[in-house]
N, CA, C and O atoms as CSV, one atom per row, in Angstrom:
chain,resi,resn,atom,element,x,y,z
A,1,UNK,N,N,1.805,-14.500,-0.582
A,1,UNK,CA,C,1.042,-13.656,0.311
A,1,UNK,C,C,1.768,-12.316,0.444
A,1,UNK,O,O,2.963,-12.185,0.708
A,2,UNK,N,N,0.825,-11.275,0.212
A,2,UNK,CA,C,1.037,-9.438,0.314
A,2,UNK,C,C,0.806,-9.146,1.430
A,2,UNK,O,O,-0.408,-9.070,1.619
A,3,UNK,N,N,1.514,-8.897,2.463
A,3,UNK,CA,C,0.991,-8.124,3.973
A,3,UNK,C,C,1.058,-6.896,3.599
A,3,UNK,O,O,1.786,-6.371,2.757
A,4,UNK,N,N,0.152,-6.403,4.358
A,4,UNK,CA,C,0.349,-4.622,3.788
A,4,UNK,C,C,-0.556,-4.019,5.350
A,4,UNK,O,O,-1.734,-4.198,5.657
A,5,UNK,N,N,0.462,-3.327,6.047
A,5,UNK,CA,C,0.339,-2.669,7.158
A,5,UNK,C,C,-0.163,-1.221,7.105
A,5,UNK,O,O,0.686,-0.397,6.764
A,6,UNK,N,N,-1.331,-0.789,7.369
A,6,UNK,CA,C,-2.024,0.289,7.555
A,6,UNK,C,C,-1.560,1.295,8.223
A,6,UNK,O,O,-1.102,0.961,9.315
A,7,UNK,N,N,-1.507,2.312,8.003
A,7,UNK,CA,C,-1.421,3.444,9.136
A,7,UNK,C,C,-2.075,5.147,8.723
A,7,UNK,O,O,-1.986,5.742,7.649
A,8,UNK,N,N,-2.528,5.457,9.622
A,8,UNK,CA,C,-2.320,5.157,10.906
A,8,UNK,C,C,-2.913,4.463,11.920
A,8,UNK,O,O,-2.601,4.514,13.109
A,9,UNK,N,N,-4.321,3.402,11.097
A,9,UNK,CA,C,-4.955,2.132,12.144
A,9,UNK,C,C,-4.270,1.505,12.808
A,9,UNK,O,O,-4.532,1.113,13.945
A,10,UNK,N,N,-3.223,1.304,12.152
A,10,UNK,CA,C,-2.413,0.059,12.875
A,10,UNK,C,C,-2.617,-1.023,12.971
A,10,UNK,O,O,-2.480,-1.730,13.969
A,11,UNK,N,N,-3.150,-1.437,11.433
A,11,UNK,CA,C,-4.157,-2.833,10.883
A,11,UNK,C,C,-2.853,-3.496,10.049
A,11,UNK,O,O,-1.838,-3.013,9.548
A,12,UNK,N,N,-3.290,-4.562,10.136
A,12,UNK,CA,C,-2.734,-5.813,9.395
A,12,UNK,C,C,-3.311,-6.803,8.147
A,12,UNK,O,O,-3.701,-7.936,8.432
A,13,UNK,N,N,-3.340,-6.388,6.959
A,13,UNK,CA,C,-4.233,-7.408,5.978
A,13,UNK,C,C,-3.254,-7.668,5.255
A,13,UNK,O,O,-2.307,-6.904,5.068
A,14,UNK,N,N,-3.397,-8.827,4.757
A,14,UNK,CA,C,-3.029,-9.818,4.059
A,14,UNK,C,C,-3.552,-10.306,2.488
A,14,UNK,O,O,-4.660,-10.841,2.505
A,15,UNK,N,N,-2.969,-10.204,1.277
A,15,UNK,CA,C,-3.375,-10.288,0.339
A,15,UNK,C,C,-3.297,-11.299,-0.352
A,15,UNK,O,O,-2.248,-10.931,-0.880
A,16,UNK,N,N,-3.502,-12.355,-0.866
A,16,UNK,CA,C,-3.316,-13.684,-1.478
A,16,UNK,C,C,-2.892,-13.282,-3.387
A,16,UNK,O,O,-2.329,-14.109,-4.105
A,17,UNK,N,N,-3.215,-12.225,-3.752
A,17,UNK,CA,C,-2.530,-12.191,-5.181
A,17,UNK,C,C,-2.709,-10.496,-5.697
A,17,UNK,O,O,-3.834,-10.034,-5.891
A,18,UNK,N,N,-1.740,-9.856,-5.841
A,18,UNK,CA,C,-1.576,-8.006,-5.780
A,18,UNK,C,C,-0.684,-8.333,-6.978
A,18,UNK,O,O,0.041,-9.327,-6.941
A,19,UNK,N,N,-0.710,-7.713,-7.789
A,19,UNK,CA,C,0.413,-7.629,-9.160
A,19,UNK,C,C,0.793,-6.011,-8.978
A,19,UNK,O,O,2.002,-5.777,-8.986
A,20,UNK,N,N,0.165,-5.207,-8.864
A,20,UNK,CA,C,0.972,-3.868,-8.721
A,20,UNK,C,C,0.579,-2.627,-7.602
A,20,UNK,O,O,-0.492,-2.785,-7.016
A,21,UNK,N,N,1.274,-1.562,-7.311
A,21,UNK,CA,C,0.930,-0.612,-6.448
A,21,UNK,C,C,-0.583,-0.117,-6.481
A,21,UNK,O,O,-1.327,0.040,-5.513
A,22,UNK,N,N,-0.980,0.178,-8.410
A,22,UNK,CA,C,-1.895,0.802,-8.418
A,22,UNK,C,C,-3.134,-0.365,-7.661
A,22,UNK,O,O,-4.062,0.001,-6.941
A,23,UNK,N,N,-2.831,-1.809,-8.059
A,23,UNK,CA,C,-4.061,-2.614,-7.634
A,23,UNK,C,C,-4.333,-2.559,-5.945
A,23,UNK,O,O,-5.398,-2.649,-5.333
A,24,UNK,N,N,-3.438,-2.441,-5.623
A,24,UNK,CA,C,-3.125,-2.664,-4.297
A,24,UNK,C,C,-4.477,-1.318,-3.693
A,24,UNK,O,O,-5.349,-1.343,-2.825
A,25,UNK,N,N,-4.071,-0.402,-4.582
A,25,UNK,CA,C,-4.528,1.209,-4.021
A,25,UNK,C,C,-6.379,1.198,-4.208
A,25,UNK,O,O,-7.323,1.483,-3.471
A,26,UNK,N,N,-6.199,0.634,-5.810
A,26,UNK,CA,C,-8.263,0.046,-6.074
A,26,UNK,C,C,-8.587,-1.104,-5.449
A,26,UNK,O,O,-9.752,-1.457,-5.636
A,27,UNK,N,N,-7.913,-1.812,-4.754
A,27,UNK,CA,C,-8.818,-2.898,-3.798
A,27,UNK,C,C,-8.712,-1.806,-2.525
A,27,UNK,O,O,-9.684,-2.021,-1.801
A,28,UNK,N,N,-8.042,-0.912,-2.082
A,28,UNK,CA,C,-8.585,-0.271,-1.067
A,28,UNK,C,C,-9.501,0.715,-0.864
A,28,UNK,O,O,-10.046,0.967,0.211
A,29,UNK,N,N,-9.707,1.399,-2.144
A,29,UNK,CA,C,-10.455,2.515,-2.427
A,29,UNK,C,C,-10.065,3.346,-2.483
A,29,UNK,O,O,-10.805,4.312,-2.299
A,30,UNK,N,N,-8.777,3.556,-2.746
A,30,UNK,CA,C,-8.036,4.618,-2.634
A,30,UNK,C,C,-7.266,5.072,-4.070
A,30,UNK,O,O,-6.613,4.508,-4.948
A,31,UNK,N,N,-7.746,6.444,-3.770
A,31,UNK,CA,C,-6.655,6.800,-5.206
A,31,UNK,C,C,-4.878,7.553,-4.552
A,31,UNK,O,O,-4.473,7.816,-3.420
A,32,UNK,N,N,-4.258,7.669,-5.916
A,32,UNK,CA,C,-2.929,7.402,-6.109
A,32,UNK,C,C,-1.858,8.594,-4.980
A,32,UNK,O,O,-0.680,8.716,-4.645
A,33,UNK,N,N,-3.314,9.333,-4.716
A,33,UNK,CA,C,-3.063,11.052,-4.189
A,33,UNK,C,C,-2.926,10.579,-2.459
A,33,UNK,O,O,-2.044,10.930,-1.675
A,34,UNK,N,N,-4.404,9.452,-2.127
A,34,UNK,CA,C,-4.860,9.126,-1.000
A,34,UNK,C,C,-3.644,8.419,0.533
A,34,UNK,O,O,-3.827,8.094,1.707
A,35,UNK,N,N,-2.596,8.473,-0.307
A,35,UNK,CA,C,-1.688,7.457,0.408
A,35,UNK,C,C,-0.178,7.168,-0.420
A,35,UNK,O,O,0.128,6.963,-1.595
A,36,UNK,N,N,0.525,7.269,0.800
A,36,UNK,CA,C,1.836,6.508,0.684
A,36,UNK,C,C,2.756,5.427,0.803
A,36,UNK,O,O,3.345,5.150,1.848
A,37,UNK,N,N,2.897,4.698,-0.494
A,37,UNK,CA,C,3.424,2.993,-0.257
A,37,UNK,C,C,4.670,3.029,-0.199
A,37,UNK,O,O,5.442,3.791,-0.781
A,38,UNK,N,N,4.938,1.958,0.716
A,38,UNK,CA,C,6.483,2.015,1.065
A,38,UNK,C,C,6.927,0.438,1.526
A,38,UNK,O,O,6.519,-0.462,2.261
A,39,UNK,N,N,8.106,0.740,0.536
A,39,UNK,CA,C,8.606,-0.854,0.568
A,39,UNK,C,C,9.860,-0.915,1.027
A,39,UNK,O,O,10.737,-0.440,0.306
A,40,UNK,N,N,10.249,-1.536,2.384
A,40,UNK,CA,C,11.953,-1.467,2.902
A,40,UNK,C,C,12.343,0.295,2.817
A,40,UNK,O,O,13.422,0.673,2.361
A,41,UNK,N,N,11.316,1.229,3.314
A,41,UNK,CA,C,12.026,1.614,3.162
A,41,UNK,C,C,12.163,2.885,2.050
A,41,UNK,O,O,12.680,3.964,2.340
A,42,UNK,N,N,11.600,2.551,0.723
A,42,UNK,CA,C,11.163,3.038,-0.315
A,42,UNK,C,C,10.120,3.472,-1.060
A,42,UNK,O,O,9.510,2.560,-1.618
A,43,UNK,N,N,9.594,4.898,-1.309
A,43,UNK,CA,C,8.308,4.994,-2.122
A,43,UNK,C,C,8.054,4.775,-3.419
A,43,UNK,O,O,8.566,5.171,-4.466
A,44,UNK,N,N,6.803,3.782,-3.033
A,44,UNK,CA,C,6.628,3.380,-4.520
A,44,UNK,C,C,5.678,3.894,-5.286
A,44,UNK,O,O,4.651,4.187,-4.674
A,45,UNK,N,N,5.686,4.210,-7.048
A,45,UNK,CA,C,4.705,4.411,-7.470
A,45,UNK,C,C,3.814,3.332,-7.771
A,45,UNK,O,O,3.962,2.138,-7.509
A,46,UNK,N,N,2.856,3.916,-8.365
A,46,UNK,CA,C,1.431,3.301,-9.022
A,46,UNK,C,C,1.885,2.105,-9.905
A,46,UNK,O,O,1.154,1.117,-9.844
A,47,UNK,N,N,3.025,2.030,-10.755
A,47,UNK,CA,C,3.669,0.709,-11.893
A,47,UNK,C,C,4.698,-0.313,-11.365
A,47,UNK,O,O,4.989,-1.424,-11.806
A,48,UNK,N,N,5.242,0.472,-10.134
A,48,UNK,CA,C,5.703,-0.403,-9.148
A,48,UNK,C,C,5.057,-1.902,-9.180
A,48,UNK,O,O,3.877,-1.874,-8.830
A,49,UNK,N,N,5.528,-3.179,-9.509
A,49,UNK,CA,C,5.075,-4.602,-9.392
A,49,UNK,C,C,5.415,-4.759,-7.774
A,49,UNK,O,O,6.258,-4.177,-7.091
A,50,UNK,N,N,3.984,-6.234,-7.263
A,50,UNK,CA,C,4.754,-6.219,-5.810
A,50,UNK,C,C,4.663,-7.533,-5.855
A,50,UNK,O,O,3.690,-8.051,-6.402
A,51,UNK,N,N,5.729,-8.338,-5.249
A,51,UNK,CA,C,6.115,-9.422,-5.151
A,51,UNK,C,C,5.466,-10.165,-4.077
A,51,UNK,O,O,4.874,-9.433,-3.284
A,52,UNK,N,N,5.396,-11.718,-3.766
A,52,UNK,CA,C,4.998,-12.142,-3.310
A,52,UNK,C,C,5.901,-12.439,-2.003
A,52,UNK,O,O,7.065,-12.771,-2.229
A,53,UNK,N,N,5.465,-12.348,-0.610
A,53,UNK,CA,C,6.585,-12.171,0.342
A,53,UNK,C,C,6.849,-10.464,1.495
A,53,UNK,O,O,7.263,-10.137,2.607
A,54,UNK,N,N,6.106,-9.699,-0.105
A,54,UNK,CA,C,6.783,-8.056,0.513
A,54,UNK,C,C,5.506,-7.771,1.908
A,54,UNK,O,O,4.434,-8.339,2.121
A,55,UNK,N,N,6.016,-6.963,2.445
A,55,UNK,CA,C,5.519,-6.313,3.671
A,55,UNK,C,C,5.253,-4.723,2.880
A,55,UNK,O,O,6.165,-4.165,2.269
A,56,UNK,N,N,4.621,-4.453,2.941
A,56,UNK,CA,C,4.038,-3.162,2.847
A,56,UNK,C,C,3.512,-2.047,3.481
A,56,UNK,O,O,2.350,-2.151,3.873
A,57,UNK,N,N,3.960,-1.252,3.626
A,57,UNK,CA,C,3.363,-0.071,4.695
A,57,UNK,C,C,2.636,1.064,3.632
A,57,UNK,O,O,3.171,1.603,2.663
A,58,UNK,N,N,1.072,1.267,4.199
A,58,UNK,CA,C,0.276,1.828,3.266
A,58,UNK,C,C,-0.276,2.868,4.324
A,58,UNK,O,O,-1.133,2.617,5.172
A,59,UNK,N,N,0.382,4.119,4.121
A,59,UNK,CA,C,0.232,5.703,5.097
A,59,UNK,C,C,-0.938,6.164,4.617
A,59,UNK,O,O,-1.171,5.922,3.433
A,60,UNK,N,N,-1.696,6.741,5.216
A,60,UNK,CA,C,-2.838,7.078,4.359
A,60,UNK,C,C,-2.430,8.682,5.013
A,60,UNK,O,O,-2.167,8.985,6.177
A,61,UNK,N,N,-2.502,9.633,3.650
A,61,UNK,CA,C,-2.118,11.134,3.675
A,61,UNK,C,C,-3.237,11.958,4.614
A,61,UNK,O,O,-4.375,11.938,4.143
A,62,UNK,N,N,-3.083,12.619,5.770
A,62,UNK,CA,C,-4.246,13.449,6.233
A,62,UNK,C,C,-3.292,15.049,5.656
A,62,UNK,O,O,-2.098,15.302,5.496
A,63,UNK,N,N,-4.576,15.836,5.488
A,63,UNK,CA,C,-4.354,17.144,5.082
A,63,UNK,C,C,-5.640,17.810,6.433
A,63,UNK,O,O,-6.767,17.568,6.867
A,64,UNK,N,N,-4.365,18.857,6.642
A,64,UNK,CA,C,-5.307,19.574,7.977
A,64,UNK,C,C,-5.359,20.623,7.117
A,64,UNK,O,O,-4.649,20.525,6.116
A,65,UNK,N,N,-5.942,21.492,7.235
A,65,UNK,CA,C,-5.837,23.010,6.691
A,65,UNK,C,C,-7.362,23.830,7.371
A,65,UNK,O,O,-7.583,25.017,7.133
């Protein structure tokens, strides 16, 4: 199991089978630009593999202008 913590909702989902950053990003609808993954700590790219266990924090980028 993939937890992967939203923000800035402040949602909680849970994934039963994620093999990499980029999948993680097309089951959300999101492209690679849309958001920032972060593991312990660390940003990950798109080829980044994610293990089973990880916690994930998935920032989603706002642009004011």
């Amino acid at each position: 199991m993939v937890t992967v913590r939203l923000e800035p909702e402040d949602k909680v989902i849970e994934f039963t089978k994620l093999n990499t950053v980029l999948q993680l990003l097309n089951k959300m609808g999101l492209h690679q630009t849309d958001a920032l993954v972060i593991r312990d700590g660390e940003l990950l790219t798109q080829d980044i593999r994610i293990n089973q266990g990880d916690v994930i924090t998935l920032r989603k980028v706002i642009s004011v202008g």
